[in-house]
C-alpha positions as CSV (number, residue, x, y, z in Angstrom):
1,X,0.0,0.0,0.0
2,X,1.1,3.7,-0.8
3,X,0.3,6.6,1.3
4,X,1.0,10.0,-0.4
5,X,0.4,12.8,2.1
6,X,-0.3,16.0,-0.1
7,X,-0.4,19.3,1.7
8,X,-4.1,20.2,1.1
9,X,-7.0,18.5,-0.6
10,X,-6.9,20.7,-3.6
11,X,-3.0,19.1,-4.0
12,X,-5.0,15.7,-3.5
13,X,-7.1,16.2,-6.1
14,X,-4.9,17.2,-8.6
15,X,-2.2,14.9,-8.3
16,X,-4.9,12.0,-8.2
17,X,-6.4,13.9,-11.5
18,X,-2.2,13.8,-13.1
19,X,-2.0,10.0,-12.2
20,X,-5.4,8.8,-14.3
21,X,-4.6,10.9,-17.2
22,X,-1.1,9.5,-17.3
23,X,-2.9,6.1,-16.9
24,X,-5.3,6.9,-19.6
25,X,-2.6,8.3,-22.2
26,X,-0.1,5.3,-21.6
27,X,-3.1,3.2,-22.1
28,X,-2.4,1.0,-25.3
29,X,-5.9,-0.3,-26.9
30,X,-5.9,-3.7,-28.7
31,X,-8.1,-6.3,-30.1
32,X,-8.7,-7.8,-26.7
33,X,-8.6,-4.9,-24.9
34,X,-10.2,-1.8,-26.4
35,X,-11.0,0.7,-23.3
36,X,-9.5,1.9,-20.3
37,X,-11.8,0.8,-17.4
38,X,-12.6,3.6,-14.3
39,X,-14.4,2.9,-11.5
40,X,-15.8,5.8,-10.0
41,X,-16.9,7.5,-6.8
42,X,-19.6,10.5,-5.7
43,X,-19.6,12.9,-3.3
44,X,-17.5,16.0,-2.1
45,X,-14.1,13.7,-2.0
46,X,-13.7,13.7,-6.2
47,X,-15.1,17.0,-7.0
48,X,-11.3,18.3,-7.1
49,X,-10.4,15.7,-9.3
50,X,-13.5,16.0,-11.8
51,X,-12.8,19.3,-12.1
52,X,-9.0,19.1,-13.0
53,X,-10.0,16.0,-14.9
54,X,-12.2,18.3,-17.2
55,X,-10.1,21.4,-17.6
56,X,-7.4,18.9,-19.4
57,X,-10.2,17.6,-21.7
58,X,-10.7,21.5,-22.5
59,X,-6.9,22.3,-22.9
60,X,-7.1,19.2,-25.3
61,X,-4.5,17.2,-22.7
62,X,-7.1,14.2,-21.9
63,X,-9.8,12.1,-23.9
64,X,-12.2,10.0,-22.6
65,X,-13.0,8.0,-25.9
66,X,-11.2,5.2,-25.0
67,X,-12.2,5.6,-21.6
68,X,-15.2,2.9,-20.0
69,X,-16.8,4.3,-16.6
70,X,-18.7,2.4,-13.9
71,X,-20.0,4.1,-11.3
72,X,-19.7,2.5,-7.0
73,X,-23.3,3.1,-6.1
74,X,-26.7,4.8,-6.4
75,X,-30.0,5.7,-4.0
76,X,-32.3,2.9,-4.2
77,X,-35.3,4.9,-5.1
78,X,-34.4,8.0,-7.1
79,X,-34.3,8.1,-10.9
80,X,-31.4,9.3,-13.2
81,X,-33.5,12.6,-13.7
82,X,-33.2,13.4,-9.7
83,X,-31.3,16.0,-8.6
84,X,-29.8,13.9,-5.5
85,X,-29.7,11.1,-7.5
86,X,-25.6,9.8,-8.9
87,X,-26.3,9.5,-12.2
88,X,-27.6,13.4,-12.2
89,X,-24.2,14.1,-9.7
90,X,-21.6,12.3,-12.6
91,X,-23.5,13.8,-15.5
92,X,-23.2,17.5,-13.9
93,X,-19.8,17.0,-12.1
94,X,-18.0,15.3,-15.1
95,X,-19.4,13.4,-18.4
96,X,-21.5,16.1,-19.7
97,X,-17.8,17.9,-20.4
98,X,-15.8,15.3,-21.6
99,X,-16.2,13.2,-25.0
100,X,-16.8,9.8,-23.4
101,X,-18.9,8.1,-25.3
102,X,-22.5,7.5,-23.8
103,X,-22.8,3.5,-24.0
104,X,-19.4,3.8,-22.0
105,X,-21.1,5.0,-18.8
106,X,-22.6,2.5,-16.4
107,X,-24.0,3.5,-13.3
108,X,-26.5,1.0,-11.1
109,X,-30.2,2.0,-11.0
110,X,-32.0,3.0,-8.4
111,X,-35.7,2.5,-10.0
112,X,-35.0,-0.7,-11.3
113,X,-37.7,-3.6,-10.7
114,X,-35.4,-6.3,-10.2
115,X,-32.2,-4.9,-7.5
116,X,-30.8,-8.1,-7.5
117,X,-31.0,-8.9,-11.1
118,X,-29.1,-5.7,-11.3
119,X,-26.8,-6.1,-9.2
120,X,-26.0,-9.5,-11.1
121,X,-26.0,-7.6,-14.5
122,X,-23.8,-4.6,-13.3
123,X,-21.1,-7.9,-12.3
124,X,-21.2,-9.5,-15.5
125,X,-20.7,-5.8,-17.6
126,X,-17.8,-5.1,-15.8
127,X,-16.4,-8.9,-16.9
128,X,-17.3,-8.1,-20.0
129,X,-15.2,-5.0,-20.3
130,X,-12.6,-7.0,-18.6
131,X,-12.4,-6.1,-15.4
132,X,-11.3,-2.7,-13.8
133,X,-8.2,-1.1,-14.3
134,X,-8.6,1.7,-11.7
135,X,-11.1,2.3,-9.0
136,X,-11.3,5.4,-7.6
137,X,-12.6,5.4,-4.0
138,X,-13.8,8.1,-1.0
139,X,-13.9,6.9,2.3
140,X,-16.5,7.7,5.2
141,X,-16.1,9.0,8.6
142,X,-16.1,5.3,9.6
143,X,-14.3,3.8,7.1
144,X,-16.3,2.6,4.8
145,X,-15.5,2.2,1.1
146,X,-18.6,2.5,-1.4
147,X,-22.0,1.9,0.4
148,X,-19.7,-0.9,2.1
149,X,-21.0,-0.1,5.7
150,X,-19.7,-1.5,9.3
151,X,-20.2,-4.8,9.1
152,X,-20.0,-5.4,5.1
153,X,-18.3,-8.6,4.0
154,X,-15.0,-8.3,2.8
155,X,-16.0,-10.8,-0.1
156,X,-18.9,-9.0,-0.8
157,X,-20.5,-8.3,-4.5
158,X,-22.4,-5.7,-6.3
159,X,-26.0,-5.7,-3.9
160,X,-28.8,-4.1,-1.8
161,X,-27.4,-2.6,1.1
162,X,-29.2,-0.7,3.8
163,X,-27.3,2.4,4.8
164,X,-26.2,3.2,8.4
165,X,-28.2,6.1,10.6
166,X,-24.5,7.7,10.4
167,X,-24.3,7.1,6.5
168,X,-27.5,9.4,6.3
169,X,-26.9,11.7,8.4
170,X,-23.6,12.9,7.3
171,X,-25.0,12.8,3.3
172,X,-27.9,15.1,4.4
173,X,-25.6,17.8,3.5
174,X,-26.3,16.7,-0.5
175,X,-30.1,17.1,0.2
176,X,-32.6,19.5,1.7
177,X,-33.1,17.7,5.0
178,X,-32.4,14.0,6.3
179,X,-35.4,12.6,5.9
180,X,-35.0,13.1,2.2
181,X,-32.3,10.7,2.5
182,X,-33.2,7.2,0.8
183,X,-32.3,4.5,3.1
184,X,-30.9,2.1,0.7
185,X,-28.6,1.8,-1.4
186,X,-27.1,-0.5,-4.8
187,X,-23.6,-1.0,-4.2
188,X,-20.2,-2.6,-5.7
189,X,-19.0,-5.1,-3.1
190,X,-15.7,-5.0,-1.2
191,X,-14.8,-7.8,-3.5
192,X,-16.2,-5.8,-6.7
193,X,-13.4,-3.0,-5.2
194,X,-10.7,-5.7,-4.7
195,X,-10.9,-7.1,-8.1
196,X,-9.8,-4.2,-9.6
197,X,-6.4,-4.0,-10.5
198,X,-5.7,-0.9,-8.7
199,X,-7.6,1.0,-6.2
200,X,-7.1,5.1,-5.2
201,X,-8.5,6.0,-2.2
202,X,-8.5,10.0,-1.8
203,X,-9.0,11.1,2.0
204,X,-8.9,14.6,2.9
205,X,-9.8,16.5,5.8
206,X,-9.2,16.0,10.0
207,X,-13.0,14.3,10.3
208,X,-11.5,11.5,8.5
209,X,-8.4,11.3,10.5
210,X,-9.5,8.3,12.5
211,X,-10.5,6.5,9.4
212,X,-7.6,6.7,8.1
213,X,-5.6,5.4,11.0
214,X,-8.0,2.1,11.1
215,X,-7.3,1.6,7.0
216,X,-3.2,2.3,7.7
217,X,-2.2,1.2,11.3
218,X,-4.7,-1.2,12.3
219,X,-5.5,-4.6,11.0
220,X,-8.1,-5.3,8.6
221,X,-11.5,-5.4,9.8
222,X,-15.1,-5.7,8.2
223,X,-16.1,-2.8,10.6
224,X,-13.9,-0.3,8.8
225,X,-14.2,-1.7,4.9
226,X,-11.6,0.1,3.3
227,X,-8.7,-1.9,5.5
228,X,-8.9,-4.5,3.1
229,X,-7.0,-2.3,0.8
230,X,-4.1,-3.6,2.7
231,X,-4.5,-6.6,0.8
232,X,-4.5,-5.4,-2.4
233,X,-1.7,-5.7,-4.1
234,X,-1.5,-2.2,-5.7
235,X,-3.4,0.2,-3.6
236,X,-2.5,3.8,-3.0
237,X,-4.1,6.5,-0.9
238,X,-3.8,10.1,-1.3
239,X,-4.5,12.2,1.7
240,X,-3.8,15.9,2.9
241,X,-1.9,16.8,6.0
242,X,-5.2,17.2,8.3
243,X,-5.8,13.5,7.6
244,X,-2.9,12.1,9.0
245,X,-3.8,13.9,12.3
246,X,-4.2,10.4,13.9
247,X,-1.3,8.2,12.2
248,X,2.1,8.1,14.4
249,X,4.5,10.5,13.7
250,X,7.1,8.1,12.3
251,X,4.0,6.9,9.9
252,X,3.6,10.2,8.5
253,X,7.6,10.1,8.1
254,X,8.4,6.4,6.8
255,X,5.5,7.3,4.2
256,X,6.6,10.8,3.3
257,X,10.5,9.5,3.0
258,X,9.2,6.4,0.8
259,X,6.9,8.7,-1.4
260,X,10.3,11.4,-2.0
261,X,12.1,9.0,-4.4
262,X,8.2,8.7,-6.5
263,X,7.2,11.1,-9.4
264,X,3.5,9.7,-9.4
């Protein structure tokens, strides 16, 4: 696992931004494998990113046309139309300024009939595209990855998932009071995240300082999700200096003296 400590979030986001477009330029389509594959997050955590993310499609640095998207989760409940709901977020926060084409976007629905049947379906497409070459990740107050809440199985799948009292409260922010909140959720599985071939994990800010001390310093534990990153075998996570408030100081240094020696 990497740890690159960045001095604020807006130097999180872009040097998370710099290291997928040099993923997505190096990226050499062939008969087998046509498209880069991004797995992608909501939320405040990524809006740095996006952002950067689009201002080099606009200075012509970045396309997206080899460039396959699936999103980690939606509201059980709200349609692509909502204004709260993710696919409404990603269309407003990123694909409607890039040139990625539209059957290229997948993102779970919320109003479908069948959750499970799309849960199963939302596995199988990312097979198809063969598999995930980068997931992109957020992390919650209490460590969970996706809609991955205390408790999830580390093995688990794209599914249903009911979302913590926490969970909602803290995403109120996004709507016009809690009880707007939907109180489930379709999610990518722990497993789903694992699969990939390599995960990001941007964390920023001191209220997810303790998080990130459980994912770093602790062992791994289905109570705090995203410590099975420490099993993956090429993880990074990209935090700011009020972050690491929790991590030991010799942490914050082995990491930052590894880290000097990288470019990206």
């Amino acid at each position: 696992m990497r740890l690159v400590i960045q001095e604020t979030s807006e130097k999180v986001g872009e040097f998370i931004a710099n290291y997928i477009r040099e993923k997505i330029v190096n990226f050499k389509p062939t008969e087998e494998k046509k498209h880069y594959v991004l797995g992608l997050p909501t939320g405040s955590s990524p809006l740095p990113i996006y952002k950067r993310l689009v201002a080099m499609h606009k200075e012509g640095k970045l396309s997206f046309k080899n460039v396959i998207t699936f999103n980690m989760d939606e509201y059980v409940g709200l349609s692509p139309e909502h204004p709260f709901s993710y696919h409404y977020f990603m269309h407003e926060n990123l694909f409607k300024y890039i040139d990625i084409e539209r059957q290229n976007i997948h993102i779970l629905s919320g109003v479908a009939a069948d959750a499970e049947a799309e849960c199963e379906a939302y596995e199988a497409a990312i097979k198809r595209a063969g598999g995930i070459d980068l997931f992109l990740g957020g992390i919650g107050v209490d460590g969970h990855i996706a809609f991955n809440e205390p408790g999830s199985s580390l093995a688990s799948r794209t599914r249903l998932k009911t979302l913590t009292r926490d969970t909602i409260i803290v995403n109120s922010r996004f709507f016009e009071s809690v009880s707007q909140v939907p109180t489930k959720a379709l999610t990518v599985g722990v497993g789903t995240i694992m699969d990939a071939k390599e995960v990001v994990l941007i964390v920023t800010g001191h209220n997810k300082a303790m998080a990130l001390y459980k994912t770093v310093e602790e062992g791994i534990s289905h109570m705090w999700t995203a410590s099975a990153l420490q099993m993956h075998r090429h993880s990074m996570i990209v935090c700011d200096e009020d972050a690491t408030d929790e991590l030991k100081v010799k942490t914050v240094k082995y990491f930052k003296d590894v880290e000097s020696s990288n470019r990206l």
